[in-house]
mmCIF file of the C-alpha atoms, coordinates in Angstrom:
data_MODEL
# 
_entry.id   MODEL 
# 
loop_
_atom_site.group_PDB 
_atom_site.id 
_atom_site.type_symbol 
_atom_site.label_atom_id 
_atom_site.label_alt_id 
_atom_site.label_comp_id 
_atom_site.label_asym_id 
_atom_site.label_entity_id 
_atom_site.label_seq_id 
_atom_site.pdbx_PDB_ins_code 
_atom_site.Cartn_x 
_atom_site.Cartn_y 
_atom_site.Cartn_z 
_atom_site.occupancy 
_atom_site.B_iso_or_equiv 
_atom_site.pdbx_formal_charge 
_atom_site.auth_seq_id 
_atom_site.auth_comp_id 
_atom_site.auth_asym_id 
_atom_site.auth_atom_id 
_atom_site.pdbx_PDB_model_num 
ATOM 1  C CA . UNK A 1 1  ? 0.000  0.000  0.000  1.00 0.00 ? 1  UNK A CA 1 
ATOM 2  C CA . UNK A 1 2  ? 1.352  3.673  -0.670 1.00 0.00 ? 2  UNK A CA 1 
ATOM 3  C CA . UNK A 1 3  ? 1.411  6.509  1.752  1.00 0.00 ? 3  UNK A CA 1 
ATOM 4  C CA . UNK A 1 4  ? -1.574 8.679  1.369  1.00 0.00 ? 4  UNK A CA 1 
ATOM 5  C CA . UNK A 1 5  ? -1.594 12.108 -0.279 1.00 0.00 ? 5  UNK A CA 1 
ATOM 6  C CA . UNK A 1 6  ? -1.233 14.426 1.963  1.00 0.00 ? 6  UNK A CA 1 
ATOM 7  C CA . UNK A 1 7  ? -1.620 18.215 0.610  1.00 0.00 ? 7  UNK A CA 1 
ATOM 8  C CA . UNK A 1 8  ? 0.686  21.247 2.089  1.00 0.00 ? 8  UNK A CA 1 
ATOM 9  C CA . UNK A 1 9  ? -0.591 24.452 2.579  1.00 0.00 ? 9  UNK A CA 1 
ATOM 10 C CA . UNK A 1 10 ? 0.833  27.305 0.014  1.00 0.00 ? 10 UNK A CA 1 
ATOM 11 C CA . UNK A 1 11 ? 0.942  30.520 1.805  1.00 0.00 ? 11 UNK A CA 1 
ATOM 12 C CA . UNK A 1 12 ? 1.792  33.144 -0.174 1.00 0.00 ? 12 UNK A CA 1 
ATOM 13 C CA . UNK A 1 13 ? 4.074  35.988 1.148  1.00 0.00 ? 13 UNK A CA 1 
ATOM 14 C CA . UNK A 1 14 ? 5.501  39.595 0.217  1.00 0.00 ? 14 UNK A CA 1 
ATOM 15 C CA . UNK A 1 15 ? 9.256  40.089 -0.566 1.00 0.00 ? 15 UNK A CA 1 
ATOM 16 C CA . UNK A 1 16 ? 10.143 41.586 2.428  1.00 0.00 ? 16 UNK A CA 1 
ATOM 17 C CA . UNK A 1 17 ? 8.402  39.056 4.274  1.00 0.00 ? 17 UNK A CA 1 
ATOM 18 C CA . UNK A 1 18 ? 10.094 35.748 3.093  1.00 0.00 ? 18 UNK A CA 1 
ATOM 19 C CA . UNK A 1 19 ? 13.821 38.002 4.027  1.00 0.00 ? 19 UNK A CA 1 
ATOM 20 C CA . UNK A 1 20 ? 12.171 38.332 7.463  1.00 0.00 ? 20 UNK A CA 1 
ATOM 21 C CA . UNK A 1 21 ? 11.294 34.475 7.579  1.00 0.00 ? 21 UNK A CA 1 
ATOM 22 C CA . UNK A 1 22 ? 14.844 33.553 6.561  1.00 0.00 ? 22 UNK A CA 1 
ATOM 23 C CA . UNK A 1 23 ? 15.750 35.853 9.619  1.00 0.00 ? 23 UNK A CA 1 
ATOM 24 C CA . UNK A 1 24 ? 13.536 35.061 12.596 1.00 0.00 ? 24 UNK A CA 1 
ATOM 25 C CA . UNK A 1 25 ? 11.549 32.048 11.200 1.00 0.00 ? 25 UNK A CA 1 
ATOM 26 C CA . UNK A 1 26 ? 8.091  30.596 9.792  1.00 0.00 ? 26 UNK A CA 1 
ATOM 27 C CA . UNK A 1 27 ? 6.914  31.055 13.639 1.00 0.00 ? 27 UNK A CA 1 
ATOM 28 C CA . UNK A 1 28 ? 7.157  34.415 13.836 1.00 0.00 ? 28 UNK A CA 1 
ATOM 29 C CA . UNK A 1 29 ? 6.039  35.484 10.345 1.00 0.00 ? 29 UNK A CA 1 
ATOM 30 C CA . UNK A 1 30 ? 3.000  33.466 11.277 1.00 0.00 ? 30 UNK A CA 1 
ATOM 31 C CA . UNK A 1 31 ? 2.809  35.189 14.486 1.00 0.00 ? 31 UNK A CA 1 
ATOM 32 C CA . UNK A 1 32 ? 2.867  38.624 13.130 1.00 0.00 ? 32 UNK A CA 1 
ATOM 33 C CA . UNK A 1 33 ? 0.089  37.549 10.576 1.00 0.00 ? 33 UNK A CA 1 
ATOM 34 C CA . UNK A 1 34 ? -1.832 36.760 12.891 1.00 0.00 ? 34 UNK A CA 1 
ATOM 35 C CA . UNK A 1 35 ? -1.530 39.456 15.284 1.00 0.00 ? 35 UNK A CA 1 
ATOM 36 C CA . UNK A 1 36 ? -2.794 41.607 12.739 1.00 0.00 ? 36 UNK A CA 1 
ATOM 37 C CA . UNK A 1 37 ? -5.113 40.188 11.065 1.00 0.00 ? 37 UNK A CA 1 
ATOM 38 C CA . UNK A 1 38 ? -3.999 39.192 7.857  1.00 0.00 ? 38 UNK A CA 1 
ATOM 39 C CA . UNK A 1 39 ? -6.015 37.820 4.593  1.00 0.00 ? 39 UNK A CA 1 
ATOM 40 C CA . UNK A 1 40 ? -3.584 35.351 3.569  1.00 0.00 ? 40 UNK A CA 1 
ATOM 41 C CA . UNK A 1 41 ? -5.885 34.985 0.542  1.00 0.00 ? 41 UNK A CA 1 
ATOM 42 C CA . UNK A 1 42 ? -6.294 38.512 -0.981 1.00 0.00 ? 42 UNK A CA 1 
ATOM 43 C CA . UNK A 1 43 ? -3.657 38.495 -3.587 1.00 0.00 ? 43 UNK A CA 1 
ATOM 44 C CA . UNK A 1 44 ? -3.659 41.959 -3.417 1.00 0.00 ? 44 UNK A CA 1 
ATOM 45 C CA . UNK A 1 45 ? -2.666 42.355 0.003  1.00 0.00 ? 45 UNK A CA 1 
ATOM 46 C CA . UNK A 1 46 ? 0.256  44.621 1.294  1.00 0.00 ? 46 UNK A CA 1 
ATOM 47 C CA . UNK A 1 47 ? 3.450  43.284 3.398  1.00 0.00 ? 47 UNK A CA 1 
ATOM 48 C CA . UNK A 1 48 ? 2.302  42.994 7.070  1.00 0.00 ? 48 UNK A CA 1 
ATOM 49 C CA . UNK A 1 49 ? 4.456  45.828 9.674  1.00 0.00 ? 49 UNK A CA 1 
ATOM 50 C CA . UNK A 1 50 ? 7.775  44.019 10.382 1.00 0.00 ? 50 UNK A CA 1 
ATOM 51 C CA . UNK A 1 51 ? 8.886  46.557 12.846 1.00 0.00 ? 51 UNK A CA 1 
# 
């Protein structure tokens, strides 16, 4: 029998925010997305504040 399928969530990010993920990690980007709020699925969407 094979493995099942398993499907990986795509989430899509600014620029700026994958350099800040390669800093301080997927935790924290995720963090700060959803401190504020953040429509992961508006492709129109700006960066989130990185301060």
């Amino acid at each position: 029998p094979l493995d099942p399928v398993r499907f990986l969530p795509l989430l899509p990010m600014t620029p700026n925010e994958a350099a800040w993920k390669r800093v301080h990690g997927a935790g924290a980007l995720q963090e700060r997305w959803l401190t504020s709020g953040t429509d992961l699925r508006d492709p129109a969407r700006t960066s989130v504040s990185l301060d």
